[in-house]
N, C-alpha and C positions, 0 to 999 in steps of 0.2 A: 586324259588331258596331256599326259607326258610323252604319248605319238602324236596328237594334234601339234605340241609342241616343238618334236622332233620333226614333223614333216613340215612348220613355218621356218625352221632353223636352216633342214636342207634349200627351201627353195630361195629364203635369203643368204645364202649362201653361192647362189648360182647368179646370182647379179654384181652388175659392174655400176661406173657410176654413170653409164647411159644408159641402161639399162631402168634406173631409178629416174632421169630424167625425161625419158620417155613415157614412162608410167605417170609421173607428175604433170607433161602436157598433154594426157588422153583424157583428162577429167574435163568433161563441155563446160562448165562454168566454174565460177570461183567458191560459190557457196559451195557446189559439191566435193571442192579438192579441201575446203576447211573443216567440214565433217567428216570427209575424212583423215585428217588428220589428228580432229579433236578423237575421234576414236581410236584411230593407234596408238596416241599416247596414253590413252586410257587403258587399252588392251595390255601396252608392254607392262606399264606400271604396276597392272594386276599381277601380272606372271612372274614379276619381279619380288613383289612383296608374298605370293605363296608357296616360293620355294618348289615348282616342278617336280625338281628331282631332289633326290637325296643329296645330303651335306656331303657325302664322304665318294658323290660321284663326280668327281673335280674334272673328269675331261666335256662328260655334257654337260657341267655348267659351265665351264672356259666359252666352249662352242658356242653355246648358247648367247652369253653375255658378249660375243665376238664381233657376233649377226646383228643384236641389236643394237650395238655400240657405232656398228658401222650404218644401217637405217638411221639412229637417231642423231646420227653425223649431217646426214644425207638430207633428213627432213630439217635440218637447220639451217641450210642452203635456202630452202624453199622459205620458208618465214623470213629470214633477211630479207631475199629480192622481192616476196610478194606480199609480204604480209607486216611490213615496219612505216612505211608512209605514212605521214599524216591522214592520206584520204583513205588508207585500207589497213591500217591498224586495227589490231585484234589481240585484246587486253586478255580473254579466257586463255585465246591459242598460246597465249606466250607465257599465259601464267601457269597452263598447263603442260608447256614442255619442260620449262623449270624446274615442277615439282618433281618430271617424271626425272631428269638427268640426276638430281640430286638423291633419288629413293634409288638409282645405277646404281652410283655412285656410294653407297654407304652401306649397300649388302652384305651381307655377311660372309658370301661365298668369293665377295673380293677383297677380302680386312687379312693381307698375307699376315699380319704377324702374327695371327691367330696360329698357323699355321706350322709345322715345322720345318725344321733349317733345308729340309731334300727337298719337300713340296715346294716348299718357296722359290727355289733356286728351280727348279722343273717347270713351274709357272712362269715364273719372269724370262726363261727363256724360250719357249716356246709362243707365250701369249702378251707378254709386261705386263708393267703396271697400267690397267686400263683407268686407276681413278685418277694420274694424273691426268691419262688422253682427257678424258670427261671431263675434270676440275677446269684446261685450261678452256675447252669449250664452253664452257660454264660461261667462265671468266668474258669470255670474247665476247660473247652474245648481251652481256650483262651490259659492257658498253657500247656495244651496237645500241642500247634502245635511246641513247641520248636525250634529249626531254620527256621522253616518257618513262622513267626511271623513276621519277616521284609517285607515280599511278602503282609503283611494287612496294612503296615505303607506309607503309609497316609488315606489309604481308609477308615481303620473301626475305625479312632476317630471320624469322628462327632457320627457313632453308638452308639460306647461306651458312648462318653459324653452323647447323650441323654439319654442313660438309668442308668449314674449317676446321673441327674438331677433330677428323677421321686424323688418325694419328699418325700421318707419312710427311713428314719434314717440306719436300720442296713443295708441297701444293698446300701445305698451309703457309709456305712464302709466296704462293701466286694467289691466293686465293682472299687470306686477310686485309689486302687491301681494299677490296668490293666496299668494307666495312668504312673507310674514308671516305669514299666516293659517295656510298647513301646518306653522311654525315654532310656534307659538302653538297652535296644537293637537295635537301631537306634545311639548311642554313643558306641557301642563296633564294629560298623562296619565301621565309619565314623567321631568319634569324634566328633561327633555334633550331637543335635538331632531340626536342625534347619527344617525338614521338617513338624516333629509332631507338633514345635512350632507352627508354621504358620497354619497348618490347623486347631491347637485349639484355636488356636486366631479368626480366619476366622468362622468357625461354633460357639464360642461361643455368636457371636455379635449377628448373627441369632437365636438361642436358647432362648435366656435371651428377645430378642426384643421381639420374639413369646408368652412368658408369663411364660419362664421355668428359674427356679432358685430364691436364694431368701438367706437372711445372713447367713443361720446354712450351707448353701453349702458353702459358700465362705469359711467362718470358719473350718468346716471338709478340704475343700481340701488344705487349708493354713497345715493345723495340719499332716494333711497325709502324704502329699506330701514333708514336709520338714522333718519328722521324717523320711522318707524310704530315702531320698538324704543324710542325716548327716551318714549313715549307711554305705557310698557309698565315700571315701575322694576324688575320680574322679570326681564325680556329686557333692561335696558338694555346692562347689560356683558355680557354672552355673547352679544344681538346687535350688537353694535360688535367684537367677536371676529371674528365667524362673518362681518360686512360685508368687514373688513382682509381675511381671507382670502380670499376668494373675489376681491377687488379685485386683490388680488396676484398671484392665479394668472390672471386675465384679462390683466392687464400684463403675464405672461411668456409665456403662449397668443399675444396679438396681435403681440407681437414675435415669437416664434418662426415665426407662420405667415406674417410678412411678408420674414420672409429663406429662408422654406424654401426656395423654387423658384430662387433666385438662385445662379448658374452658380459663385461664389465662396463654398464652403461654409463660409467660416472663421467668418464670423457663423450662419449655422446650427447648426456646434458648439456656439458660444456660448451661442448662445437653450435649445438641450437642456440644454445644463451647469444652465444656471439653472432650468429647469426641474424637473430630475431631484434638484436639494440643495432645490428647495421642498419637491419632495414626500419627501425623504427628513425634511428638518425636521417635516414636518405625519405623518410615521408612513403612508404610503401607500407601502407596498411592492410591491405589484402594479405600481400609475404607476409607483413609481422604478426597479425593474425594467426595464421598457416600454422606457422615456428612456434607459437604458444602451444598451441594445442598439441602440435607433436611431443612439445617438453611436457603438458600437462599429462599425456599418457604414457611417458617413460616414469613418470615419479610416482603414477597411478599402479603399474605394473610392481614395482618394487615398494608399494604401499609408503612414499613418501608423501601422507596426506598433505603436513603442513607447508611442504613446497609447492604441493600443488594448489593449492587452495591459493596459494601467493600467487603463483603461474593463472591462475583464472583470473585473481582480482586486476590483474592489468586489463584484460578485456574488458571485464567490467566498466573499469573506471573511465574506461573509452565511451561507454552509453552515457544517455540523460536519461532524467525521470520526466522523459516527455513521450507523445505519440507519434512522434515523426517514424518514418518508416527507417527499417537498416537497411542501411548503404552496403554495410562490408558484406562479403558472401560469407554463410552460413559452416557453423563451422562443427564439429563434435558432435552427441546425440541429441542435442536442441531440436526441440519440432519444426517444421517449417510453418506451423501456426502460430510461431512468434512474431508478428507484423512487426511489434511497432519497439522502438527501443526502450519504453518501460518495460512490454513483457519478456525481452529477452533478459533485459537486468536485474530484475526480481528472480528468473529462471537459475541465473550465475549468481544470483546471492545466497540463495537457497542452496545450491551446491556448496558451493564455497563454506557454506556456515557449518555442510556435511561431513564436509573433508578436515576444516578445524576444529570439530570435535572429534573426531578421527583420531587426528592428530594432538591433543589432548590440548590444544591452542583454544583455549574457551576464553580467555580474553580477547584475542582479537574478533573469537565470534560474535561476541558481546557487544563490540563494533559494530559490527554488518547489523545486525538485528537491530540496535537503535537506530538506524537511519532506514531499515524497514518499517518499525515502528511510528519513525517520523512520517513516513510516505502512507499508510496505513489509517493515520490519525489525523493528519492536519490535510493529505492532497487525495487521496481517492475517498478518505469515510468508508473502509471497510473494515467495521469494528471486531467481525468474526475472524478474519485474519490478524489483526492487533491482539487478539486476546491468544490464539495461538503462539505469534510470536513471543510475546511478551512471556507468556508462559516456559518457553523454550527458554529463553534469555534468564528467568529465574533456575529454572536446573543446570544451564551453565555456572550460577554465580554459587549454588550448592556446590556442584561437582570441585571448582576451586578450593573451597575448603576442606571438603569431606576425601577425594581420589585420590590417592600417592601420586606425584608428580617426579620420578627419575631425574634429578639435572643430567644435563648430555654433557659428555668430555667434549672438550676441543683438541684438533693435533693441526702442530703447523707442519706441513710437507713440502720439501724443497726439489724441483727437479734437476738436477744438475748436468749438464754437458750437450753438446751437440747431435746426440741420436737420440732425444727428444722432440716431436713435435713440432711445430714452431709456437702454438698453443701452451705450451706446457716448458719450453726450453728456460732454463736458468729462471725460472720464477719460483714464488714460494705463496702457498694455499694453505688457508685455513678451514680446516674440514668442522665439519659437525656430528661427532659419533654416535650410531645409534643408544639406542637405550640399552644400558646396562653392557656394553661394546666393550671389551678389553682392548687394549692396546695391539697385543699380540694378534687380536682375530682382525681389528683395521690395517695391519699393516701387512696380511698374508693379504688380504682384498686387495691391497692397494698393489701390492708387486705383482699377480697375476699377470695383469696384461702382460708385462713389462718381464720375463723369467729372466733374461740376460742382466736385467739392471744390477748394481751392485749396492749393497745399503749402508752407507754412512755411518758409523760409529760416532761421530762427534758431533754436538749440536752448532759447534762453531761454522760460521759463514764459509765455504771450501774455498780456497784460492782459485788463480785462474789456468793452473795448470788442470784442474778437475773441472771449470767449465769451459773452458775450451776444447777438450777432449772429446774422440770422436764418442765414446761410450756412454751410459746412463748410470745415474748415480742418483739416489733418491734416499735423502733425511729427513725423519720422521720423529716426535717427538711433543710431548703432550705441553699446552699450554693454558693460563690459566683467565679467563674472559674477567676484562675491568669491566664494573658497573659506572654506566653513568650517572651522578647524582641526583636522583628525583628529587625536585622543587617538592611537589606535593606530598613529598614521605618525608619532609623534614622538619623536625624537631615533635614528631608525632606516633603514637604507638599503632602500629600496625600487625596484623597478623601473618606469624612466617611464611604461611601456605600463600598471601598473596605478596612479599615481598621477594620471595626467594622465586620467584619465576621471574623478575626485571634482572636477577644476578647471573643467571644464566640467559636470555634472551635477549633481541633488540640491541643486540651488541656487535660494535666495530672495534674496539679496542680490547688486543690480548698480549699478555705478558709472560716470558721465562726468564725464568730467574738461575742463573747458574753462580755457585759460589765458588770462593778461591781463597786462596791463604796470602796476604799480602805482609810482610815486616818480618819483624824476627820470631820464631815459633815457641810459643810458649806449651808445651806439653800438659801441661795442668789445668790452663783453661783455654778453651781454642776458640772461645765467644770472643774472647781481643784481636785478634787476628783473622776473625771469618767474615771479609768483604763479599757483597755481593752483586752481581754485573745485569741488570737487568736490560732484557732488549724488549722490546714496547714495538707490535705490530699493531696497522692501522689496514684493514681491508676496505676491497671498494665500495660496497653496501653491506650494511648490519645483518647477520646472523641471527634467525633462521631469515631465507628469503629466497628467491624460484630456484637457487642454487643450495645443496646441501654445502657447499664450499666455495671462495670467494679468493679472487687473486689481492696480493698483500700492495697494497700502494704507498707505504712508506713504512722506513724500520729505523727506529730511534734505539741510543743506550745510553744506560744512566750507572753511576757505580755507587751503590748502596753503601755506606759506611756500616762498621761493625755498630754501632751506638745503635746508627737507625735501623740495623735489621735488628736487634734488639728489641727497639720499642713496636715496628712490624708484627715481632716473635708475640708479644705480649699481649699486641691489641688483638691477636688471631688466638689466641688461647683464650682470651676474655669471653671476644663471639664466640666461642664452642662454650663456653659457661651457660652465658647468656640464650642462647639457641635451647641447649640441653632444657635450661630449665622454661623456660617460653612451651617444649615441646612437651611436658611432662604438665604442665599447668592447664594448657589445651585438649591432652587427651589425657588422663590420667592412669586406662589402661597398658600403656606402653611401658617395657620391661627396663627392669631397672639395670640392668648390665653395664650397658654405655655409659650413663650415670656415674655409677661404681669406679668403673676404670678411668675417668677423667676424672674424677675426683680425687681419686686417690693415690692419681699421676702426680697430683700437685701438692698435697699437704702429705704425703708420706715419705721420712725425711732419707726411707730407705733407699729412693731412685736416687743417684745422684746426678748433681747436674742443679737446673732451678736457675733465680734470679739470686743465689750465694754465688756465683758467678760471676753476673753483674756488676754487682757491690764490686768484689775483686778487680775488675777490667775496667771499671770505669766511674766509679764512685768515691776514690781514692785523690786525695789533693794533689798529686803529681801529674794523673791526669789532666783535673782543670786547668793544671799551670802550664802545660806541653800543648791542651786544645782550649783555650778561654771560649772560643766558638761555639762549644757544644755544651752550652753552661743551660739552652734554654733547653734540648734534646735531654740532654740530664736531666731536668725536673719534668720535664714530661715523661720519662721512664720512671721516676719514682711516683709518680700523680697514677700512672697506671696498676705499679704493685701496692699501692693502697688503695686504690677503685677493688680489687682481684677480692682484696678480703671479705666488702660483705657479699659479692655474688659466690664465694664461696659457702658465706653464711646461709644461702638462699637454698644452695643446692644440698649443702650438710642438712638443711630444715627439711627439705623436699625427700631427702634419702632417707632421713629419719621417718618421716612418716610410713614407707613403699618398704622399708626394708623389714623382709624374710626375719621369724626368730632363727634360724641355722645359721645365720648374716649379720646377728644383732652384735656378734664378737667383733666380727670388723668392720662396724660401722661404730662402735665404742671406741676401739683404737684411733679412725678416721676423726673419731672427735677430739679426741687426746693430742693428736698432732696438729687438730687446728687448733687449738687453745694456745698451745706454744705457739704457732704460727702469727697468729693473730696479735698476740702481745709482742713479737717483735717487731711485725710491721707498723702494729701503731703506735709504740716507742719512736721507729727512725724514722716512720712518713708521715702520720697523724692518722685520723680518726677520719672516717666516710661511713656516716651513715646514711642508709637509702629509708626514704620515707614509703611504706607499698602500700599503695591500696588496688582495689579493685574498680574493673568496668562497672557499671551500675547498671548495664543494661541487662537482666537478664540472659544468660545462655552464650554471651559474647565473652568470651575471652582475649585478652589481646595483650600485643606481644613489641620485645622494645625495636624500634629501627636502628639497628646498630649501621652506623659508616666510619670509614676510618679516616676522620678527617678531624688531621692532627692538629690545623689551626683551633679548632673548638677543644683540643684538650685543656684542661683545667691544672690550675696551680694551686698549691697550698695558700688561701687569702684571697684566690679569687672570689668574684660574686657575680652572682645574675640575681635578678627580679622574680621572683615567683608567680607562676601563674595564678590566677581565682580557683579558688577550690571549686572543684563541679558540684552542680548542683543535681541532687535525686531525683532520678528518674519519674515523671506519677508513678502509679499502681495500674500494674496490668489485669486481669481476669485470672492470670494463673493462681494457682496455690502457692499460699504461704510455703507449705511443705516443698514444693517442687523448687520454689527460688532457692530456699535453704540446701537443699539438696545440689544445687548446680552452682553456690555460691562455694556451697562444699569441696567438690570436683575444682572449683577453680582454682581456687587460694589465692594469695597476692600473684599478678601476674606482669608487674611490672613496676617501676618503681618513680614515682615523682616527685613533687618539691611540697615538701610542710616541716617544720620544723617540729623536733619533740624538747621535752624534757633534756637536760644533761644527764648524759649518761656517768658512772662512776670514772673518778680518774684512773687510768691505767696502775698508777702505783698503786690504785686498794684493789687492784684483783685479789681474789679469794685463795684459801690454801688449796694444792691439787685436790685434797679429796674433795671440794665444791664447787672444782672448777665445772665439771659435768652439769651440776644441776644450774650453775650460772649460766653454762652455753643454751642450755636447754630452755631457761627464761629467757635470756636475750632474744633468741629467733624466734621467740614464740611473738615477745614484743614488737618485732621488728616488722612481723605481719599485718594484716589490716585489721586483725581482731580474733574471735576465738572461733571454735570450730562450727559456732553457730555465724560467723561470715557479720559480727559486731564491730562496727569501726568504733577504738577506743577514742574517747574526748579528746581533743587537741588541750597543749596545754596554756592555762590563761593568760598569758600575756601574749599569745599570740592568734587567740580566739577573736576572727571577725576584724583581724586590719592585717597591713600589705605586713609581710614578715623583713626585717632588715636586712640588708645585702650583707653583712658580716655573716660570715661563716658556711654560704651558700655557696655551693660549685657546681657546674655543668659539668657532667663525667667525661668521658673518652665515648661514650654510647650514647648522650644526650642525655640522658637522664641526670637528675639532681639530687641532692641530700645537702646532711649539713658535714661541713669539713673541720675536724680540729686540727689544733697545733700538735706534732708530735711531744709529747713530754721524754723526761728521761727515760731509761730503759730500765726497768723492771729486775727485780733481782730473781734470778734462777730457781725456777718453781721445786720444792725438793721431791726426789724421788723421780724426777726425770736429768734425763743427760744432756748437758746444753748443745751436744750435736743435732738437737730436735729443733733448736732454732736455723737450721738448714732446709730452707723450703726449693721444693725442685719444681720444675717447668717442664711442663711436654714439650718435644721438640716440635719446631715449626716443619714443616715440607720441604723449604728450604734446604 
């Protein structure tokens, strides 16, 4: 083929341009001079797209592309004068020279800058630049066809576009305009030129993906194309429209295609996200289609089930649960024996339901599968599939309770300066870390791309000398997800396993807290002095969702007084009580260590530190007189370190039971320093005692919903109404033995409103040597009953009517009891040191 071709090359070579019109009037009629020309362009096209010769033999492909640059000059003579009339137009012949100048024109063996700086300059003087010769022929021809120019519109934009794209400066100044013109002529026959939109939309996604384009285009056809519509007051705003858009979508093409190949796909997700909400904004559902499924197989790759399972449900939610046939083209490993769009969206529910359990998202599977069930039971009547799903749907609501579920870290990341992206420049992202992720292994992930960047030390916002800078600067740093308040979890006892996935999940709202020393430094206790500065992110969609990470769309800060981080400090020490023992009630197997060390964080007076601190900073009558404001914060911090004592009591009961004889010494000590603990907190804050009973439903254990919602803290004298006492469950078929047995494992497991008997007054506590066996009766009392799971008799005056609001309080946790008046303070038990009435406090995170 490469002599056949060398010997066409010589002999066009040897002709002039009479020579050529000689040749064009020997043809006897007209049909035979248009087949043949439909066949030269056919012929050159082919030899053009299979590359004859070798890449690297630059003089017979000069020569070559010389010859037919100058024929296909020559045959566009001949189509003008014989072949553009109304009565002798030829819509193939002209569509076909089109394609063929364009497929010249965009060769690889004429793209000089592929090329290096000798070659380039070797060519250009020997042979030029032949793509502008072509470009402007192009150009010329384009207008030559005058009204028949609407007969190419849709067809020859993506041509045109690609041979704007070739990236040589002055012929995508001559050539960008064609693109007005087909506008402009498609709006004088129709008002709209919504058909050229769409097709340059459609081929530019293709173009720019394949490796064409780049910002001096974007910029020329922004410049161009708005200078020739201002000229035009019919196009001006519709094309100032139709500019924004297509400028937009080149801004998310060029970023997307420059992180596609990059080993760290977390920007690659990105660049689709944004791409796939354009074209869902601009009404392109084919594109937005496309762009899911490619996110849905990057997340797939890197086993990011529960994103992708979100990345599918958008398709989804696009079907009905009808038989209409799909519209959209077919997308992923879906059969093509999905006609109608019920069975594609049953097909993607089913997946979807795969990938969150995957993904260990069995609540929102739990979802999908009831609205299969619906469709299952009430619209098709196919009850063998219902009792499947249904089935499925029961091992999700096991799996909930029974599978450890990791909460995932959050880290806000900030990119800073000018050699970022435009994706990613000066914004701040809130990631979602995998499971069990340290800090140190997300943040080696995250700097990869990026090895020049430099990493921020400081969490503070950088000024503008660091974002305006030409370099990369990226801050990194863990933050902590606000829950939003569940209606349906409040004032109700819930089990941890299903509350503590809404505390990490389904969340838009996160928090850092950074502290600082504000007034004058008091050395001895630094709780009066430790303000703290919280900044409050708000991201654009809730966490987890098609993105592992979410741009921050507003940042709020608030400045924490010492008092309130105090009562903060407290209400987070309480939920670790309250959790600890909730978790110990639930499984009983689980080691008692954790336990131990939180426990004995708090009553043993050898840490020091605690709420003796408190007292000191802010409990003292000079303070209330310097802040009378924080009169009601005050008693809400005392209302908290007497709620702390009986859940201490709960968890000394719970330890007492679990605890080791090699353990039994310091779990005897642990009691010895609550006993003093306890009597001095109920001397200065009063008396909370929690009423516990038990779930009655067999095998259910359940657990309190702690929120820290300070409005419901309770004051010494406060009162709520008690609920009805529940009523016993019937009798099930099991065994007496087995309930006893699982009543056993449970113990009290949470604490609600009954009133008991009066307990002794604080000032007849017993001598130390009986304080043990008092602690020991107390919590035994304080239970629902003995070891056989016997609720003891309420006592008679409040047997069977509402109980009086005196003396009832709503906790800090929602939970109730009855609240005494502190009495005096107790005189100093003998044989202990009154430094034991120093009770300390684990530090908050803070």
């Amino acid at each position: 083929q490469s002599h056949y071709v060398a010997c066409m090359a010589a002999i066009l070579s040897q002709m002039d341009k009479d020579h050529y019109s000689s040749y064009i009037k020997a043809f006897p009629s007209r049909p035979e001079l248009m087949d043949f020309l439909m066949e030269t362009f056919i012929l050159f096209k082919d030899l053009i797209g299979k590359m004859v010769y070798p890449s690297d033999w630059m003089v017979m492909n000069m020569v070559q592309n010389r010859e037919f640059l100058r024929a296909i000059n020559q045959f566009a003579v001949t189509l003008t004068e014989m072949f553009l009339n109304n009565s002798s137009f030829e819509l193939q012949l002209w569509n076909n020279y089109f394609h063929l100048a364009v497929a010249f024109l965009t060769q690889d063996s004429l793209q000089l800058e592929n090329f290096s700086q000798a070659k380039r300059n070797s060519i250009l003087a020997k042979y030029g630049d032949m793509r502008a010769t072509i470009g402007a022929a192009i150009r010329d021809m384009w207008y030559n066809l005058g009204h028949h120019k609407i007969e190419f519109i849709p067809g020859m934009v993506g041509p045109i576009l690609e041979m704007t794209l070739v990236p040589e400066l002055e012929l995508r100044k001559s050539t960008i305009p064609i693109f007005f013109d087909m506008m402009l002529c498609e709006y004088q026959l129709t008002k709209s030129f919504s058909r050229f939109e769409d097709e340059i939309l459609r081929k530019l996604d293709s173009e720019v993906e394949g490796g064409r384009g780049d910002e001096q285009y974007k910029q020329l056809f922004e410049s161009i194309l708005l200078s020739c519509c201002r000229r035009h007051p019919e196009l001006a705003k519709p094309g100032e429209n139709f500019v924004e858009l297509v400028t937009g979508l080149l801004e998310r093409l060029l970023d997307y295609r420059a992180v596609m190949n990059d080993e760290n796909k977390t920007y690659s997700m990105s660049c689709t996200v944004n791409l796939l909400n354009f074209y869902k904004e601009i009404d392109r559902q084919a594109m937005y289609i496309r762009y899911l499924y490619k996110l849905k197989d990057l997340h797939i790759s890197y086993e990011n089930y529960t994103e992708g399972a979100y990345t599918l449900l958008l398709h989804a939610r696009l079907l009905k649960w009808s038989d209409e046939a799909n519209t959209a083209p077919m997308q992923g490993l879906h059969s093509p024996s999905l006609h109608t769009q019920r069975q594609l969206k049953e097909a993607l529910y089913n997946q979807i339901i795969d990938y969150f359990d995957q993904g260990k998202m069995w609540e929102e599977a739990i979802h999908i599968c009831k609205e299969l069930a619906e469709q299952y039971e009430s619209e098709v009547f196919d009850y063998e599939m219902l009792s499947d799903i249904l089935q499925r749907e029961a091992k999700f609501y096991e799996k909930i309770l029974k599978v450890l579920r990791p909460s995932p870290d959050y880290f806000a990341v900030g990119y800073y300066g000018q050699g970022f992206p435009t994706f990613l420049r000066n914004k701040v992202f809130i990631y979602r870390g995998k499971e069990y992720e340290r800090r140190e292994d997300f943040e080696m992930r995250l700097l990869s791309p990026f090895p020049n960047a430099e990493k921020l030390k400081s969490t503070s916002p950088p000024g503008q000398d660091i974002t305006s800078s030409p370099g990369q600067y990226i801050q990194c740093f863990t933050v902590q997800p606000v829950e939003e308040v569940k209606v349906r979890f409040k004032d109700r006892s819930i089990p941890e396993q299903i509350t503590n996935f809404y505390k990490a999940n389904h969340i838009q709202k996160f928090s850092y807290s950074r502290p600082f020393k504000k007034g004058p430094k008091d050395p001895d206790n630094e709780f009066a002095t430790m303000w703290i500065e919280r900044t409050t992110f708000i991201t654009a969609y809730p966490l987890p969702g098609i993105l592992r990470w979410f741009v921050v769309t507003s940042t709020t800060t608030t400045i924490i007084s010492p008092l309130e981080n105090a009562i903060e400090t407290m209400m987070k020490t309480n939920e670790k009580i309250m959790s600890e023992i909730n978790q110990h009630q639930n499984d009983p197997s689980l080691p008692i260590n954790p336990l131990s060390m939180l426990l004995n964080g708090i009553v043993d007076p050898a840490v020091m530190g605690g709420f003796a601190k408190y007292e000191t900073a802010f409990f003292q009558e000079s303070y209330l007189e310097e802040h009378p404001e924080d009169e009601g914060n005050i008693k809400k911090l005392k209302d908290l370190i007497a709620w702390q004592t009986p859940l201490l009591a709960e968890g000394i009961r719970i330890h007492g039971r679990k605890v080791t004889e090699d353990l039994r010494p310091f779990h005897e000590r642990m009691e010895q320093c609550f006993v003093q603990l306890r009597a001095k907190v109920e001397s200065q804050y009063g008396v909370r005692e929690m009423v516990c009973f038990e779930d009655r439903r067999s095998g259910r254990p359940r657990s309190m919903a702690w929120g820290p919602d300070w409005d419901r803290l309770s004051h010494a004298g406060d009162s709520m109404e008690a609920p009805p006492t529940p009523k016993p469950a019937p009798h099930t078929s099991e065994s007496e033995d087995r309930r006893n047995e699982r009543k056993e494992n449970r113990s009290s497991t949470f604490f609600g409103y009954r009133r008991q008997d009066p307990r002794p007054s604080i000032s007849e506590l017993p001598e130390p040597k009986d304080e043990k066996r008092r602690l020991s009766r107390n919590m035994s009392e304080s239970s629902l009953g003995s070891s056989e799971g016997k609720q003891p008799p309420p006592s008679r005056d409040t047997a069977g009517a509402q109980p009086s609001t005196a003396g009832l309080s709503l906790s800090p946790s929602g939970f109730g009891g009855r609240v005494k008046s502190a009495s005096k303070a107790p005189p100093v038990p003998r044989k202990i040191s009154p430094t034991v009435y120093e009770t300390f406090l684990e530090q908050s995170d803070a």
